[in-house]
C-alpha positions in Angstrom: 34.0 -46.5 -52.4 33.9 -50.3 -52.9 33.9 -51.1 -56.5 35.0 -53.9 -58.8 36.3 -54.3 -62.0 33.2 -56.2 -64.6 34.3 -59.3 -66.0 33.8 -60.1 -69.8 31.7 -63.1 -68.8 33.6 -66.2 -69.9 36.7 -64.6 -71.9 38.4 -63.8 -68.8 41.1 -66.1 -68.1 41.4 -68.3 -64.4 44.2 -66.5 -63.7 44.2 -63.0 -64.6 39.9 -63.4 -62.4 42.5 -64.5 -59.3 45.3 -61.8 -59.8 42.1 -59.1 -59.8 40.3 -60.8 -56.7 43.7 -60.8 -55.2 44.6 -56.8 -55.7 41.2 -55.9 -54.6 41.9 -58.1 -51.6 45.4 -56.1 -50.8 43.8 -53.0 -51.3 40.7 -52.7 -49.1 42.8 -55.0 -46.4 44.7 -51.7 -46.1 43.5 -51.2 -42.5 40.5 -51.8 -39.9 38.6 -48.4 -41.4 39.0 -50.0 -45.3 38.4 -53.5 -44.0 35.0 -52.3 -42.1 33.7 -50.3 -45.5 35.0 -53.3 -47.9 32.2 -55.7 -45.9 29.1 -53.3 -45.2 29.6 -52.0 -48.8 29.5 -55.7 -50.2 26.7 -57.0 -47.9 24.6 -53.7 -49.1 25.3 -55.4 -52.9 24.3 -58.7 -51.7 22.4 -59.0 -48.5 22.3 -62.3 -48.6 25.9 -62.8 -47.4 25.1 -62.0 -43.9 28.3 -62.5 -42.6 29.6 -59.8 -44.0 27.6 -57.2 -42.3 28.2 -59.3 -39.2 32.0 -58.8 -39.8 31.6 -55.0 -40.8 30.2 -54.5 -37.0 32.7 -56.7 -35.2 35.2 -54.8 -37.3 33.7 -51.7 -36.0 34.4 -53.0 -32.7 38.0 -53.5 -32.8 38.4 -49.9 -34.3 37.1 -48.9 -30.9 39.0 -51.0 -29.0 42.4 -50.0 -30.9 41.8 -46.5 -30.8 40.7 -46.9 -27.0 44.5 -48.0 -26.7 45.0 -44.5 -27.4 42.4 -42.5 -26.0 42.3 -40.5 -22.9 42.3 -43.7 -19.9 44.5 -46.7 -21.4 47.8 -44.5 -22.0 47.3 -43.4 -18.4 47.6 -47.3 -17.3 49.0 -49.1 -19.8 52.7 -49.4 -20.9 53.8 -48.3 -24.4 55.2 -51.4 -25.6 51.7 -53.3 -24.0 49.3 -51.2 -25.7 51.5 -51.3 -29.5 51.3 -55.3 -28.5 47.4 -55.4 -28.3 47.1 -52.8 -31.5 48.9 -55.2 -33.1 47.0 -58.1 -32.0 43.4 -56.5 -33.0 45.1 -55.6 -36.5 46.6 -58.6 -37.3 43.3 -61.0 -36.2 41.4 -58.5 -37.9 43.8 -58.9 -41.5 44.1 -62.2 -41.3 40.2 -63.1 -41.5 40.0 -60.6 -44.5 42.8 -61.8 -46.2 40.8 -65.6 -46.2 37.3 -64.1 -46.2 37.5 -61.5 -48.5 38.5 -64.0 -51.7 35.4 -65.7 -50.7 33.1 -62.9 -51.2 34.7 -61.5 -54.4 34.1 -65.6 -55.4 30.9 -64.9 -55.1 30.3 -61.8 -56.9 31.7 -63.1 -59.8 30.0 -66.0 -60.1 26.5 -64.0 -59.8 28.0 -61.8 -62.9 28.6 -64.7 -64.7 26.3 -66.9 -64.0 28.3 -70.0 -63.4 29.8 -70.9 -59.7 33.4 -69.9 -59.7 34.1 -71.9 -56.5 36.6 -74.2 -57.6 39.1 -71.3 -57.4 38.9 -71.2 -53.7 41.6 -73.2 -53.8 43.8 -70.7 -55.0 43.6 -68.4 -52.1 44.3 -71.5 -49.5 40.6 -71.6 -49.0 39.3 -74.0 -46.2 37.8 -77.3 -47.9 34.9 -76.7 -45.5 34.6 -73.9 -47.0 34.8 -74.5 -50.6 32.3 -77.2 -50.4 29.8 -74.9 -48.2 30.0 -72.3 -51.0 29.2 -75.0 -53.5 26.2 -75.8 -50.9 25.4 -71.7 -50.8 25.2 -71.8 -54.4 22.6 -74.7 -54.9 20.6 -74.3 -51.7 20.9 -70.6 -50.7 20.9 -71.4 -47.0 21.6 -68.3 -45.8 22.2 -68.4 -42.2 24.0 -72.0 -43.2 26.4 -69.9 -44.8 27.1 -67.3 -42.0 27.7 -70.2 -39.4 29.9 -72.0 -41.6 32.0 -68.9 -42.4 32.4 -67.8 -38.3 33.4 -71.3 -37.8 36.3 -70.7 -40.4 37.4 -67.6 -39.6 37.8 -68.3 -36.0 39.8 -71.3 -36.8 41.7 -69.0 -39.5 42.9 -67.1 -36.4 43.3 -69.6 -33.7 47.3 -71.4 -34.3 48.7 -67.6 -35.9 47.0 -65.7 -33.2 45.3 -67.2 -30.1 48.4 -70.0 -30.2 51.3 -67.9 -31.7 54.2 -67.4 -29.2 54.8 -64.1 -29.9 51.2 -63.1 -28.8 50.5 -66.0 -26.2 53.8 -64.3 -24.8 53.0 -60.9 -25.1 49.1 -60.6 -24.9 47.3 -63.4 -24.0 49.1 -64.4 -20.7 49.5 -61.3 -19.4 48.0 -60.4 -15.9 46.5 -57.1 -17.4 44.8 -59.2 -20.5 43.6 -62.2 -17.9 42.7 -59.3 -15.6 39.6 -57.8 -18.1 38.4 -61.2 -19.0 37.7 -61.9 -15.6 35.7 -59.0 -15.1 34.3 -58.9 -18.9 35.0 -55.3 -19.0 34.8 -55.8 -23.1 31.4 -56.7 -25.0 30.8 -56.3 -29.0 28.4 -53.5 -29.2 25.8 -53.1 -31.8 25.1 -49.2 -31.6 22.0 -48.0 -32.8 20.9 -44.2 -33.7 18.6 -43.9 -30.8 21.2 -44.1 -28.1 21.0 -47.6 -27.2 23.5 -50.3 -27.1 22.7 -54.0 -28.0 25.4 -57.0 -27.9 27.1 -59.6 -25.8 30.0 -60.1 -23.1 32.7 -61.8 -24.6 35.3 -63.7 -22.5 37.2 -67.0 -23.1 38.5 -64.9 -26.0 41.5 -67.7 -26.3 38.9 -70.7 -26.5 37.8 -71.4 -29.8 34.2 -72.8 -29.0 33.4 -70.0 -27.1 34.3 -67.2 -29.9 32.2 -69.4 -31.9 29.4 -69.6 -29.7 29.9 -66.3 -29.3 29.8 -65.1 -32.9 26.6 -67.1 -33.2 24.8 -65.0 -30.6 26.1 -62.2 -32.2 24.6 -63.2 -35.5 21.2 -64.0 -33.8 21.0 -60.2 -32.0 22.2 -58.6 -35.0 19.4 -59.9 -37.7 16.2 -60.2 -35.2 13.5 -59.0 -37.4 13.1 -56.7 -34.8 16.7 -54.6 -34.0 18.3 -55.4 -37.9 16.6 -52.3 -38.8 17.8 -50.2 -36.1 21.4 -51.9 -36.4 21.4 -51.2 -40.1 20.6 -47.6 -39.8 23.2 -47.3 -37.5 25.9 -48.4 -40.1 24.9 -46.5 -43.4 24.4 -43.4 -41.6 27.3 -43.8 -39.3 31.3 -43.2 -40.5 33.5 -44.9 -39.1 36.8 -43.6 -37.9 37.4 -46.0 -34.9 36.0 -43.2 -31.8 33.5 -44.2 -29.8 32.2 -41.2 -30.8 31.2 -43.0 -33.5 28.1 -44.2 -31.6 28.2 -42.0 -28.5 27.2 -39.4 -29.8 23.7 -40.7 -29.9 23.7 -40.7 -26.4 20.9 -38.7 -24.6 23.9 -37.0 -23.3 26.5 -35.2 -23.7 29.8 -36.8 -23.8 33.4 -35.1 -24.6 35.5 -37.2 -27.2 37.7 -39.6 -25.3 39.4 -41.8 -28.3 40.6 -40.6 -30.9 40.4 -40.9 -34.8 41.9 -44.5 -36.4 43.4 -42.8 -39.1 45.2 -39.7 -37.0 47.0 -42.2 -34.6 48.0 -45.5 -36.4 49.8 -45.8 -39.5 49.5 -48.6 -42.4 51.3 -51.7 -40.9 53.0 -54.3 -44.0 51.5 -57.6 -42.7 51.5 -59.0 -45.8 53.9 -61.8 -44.7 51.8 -63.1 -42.3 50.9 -66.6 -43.0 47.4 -68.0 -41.8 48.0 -71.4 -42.1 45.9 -74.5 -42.9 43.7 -75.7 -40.0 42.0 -78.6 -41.5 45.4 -80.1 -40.9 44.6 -80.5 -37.0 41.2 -79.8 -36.3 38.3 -80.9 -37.3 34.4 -79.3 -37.3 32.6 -80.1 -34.2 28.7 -81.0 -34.1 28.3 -78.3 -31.9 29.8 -75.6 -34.2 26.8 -75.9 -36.4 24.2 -76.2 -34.4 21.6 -73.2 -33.4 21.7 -71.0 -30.6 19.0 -69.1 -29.1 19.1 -65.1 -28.1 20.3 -64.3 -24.5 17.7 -62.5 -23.3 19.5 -59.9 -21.7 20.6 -58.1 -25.1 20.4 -54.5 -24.3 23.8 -53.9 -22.6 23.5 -50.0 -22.8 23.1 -49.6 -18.8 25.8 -52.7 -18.2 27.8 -50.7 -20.6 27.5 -47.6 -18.7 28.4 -49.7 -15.2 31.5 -50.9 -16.6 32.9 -47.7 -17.9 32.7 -46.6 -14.6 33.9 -49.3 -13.0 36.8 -49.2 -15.3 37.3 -44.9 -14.7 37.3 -46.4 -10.4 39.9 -49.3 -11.3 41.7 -46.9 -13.8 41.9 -44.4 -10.9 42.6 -46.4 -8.2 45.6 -48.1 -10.4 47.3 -44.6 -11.0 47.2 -44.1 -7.2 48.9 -47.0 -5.9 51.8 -45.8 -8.8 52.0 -42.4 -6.9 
């Protein structure tokens, strides 16, 4: 349960309000199933922070895609050290955006118990200036989907020289013929699940290139609060747990389907990241026009058949892969 110690309006001191936003930070950026809960609980407080229910479903996502790592296929294919290197890449993308985002938010909530923008202490938890100044914006204007474009153009910059650039996982991950192999074919999409069986998202590919995870996390943002599926999306995550399966949302199939990942919790342990530095990107890039501009819906947002047609595409490669081994 997300909760959050009151402040005594004014009589709390700057830094004892940044030690607190900092511990609450540590301790819900424990791991992806903490991280997921810490954002839907804080958009259900305050849903006009959309971007934190968008992150509470991509963070979904890469519970699936971790535990897939160790489900009943990827083991089968995949070498040891290759699937701890992509866990590892999910989790650490995954901490670093909390570790900047999650200041942000708490920013926020104390400034609506006080009153009084607290802002100006962004730049105690290396805050983007974009950023600082867009909250400052939030705060006068209330532009709410201003806001949620502004913070998926941080956060993918937040991740792009550690992660997307880093040697260790350029080496390791992102250059690898099996990695280069599933973004060719787009065999992963970010699903948004709903209750009724179906499955609504997009195709993401170009994972390295910055534009197009920030095109993509505008599409995303555009499927996920149509007037007509937020409902449906939103049902989905407050009745939902979730432990990283897929079960998680297949169980709403119309059919039956055994357990093929496991439980988040059961097969990864707590990981000490807190070393890991994400850098100041302001230093070397700067926001493009096209970052901030609208993007319309793809049309073709039910993927729950495409999703279907991959997973058996991927069970044929899978198969045909442990052959040629034999």
């Amino acid at each position: 349960m997300l909760t959050f110690s009151p402040l005594e309006s004014n009589k709390t001191h700057q830094q004892d309000l940044i030690s607190i936003i900092m511990n609450y930070t540590t301790k819900y950026n424990k791991d992806n199933i903490s991280r997921t809960n810490a954002y839907f609980t804080f958009f259900k407080m305050y849903p006009e922070i959309k971007w934190a229910f968008l992150a509470s479903m991509v963070s979904r996502n890469a519970g699936w895609n971790m535990c897939d790592l160790e489900g009943a296929i990827l083991p089968k294919t995949l070498p040891p050290h290759f699937r701890k290197e992509l866990f590892l890449t999910y989790e650490t993308t995954n901490f670093l955006i909390f570790k900047d985002a999650f200041p942000q938010l708490l920013l926020y909530h104390y400034s609506t118990k006080t009153s009084t923008s607290l802002f100006h202490l962004n730049k105690y938890f290396s805050t983007s200036y974009f950023m600082c100044k867009e909250w400052e914006l939030f705060w006068k204007e209330r532009n709410e989907n201003r806001l949620m474009t502004s913070l998926i153009i941080n956060e993918q910059n937040v991740v792009q020289k550690p992660i997307i650039e880093g040697a260790f996982f350029q080496k390791k991950v992102f250059q690898s013929h099996i990695f280069l192999f599933q973004d060719l074919l787009h065999f992963s999409a970010v699903l948004f699940p709903t209750v009724r069986g179906e499955l609504y998202g997009a195709s993401a590919h170009s994972f390295r290139k910055l534009d197009e995870r920030i095109y993509l996390g505008k599409v995303l943002a555009n499927i996920l609060f149509s007037s007509e599926l937020f409902p449906h999306f939103y049902q989905f995550a407050a009745k939902t747990e979730h432990t990283g399966s897929r079960e998680d949302y297949e169980q709403y199939f119309p059919y039956r389907k055994q357990r093929e990942t496991p439980y988040l919790r059961t097969v990864y342990p707590v990981i000490d990241l807190s070393s890991v530095e994400k850098g100041d990107w302001e230093q070397t890039q700067k926001v493009k026009s096209k970052w901030v501009r609208n993007v319309s819906k793809p049309k073709n947002i039910n993927i729950t058949k495409w999703y279907e047609k991959k997973q058996k595409q991927f069970r044929l490669l899978n198969s045909i892969w442990n052959l040629s081994d034999e």
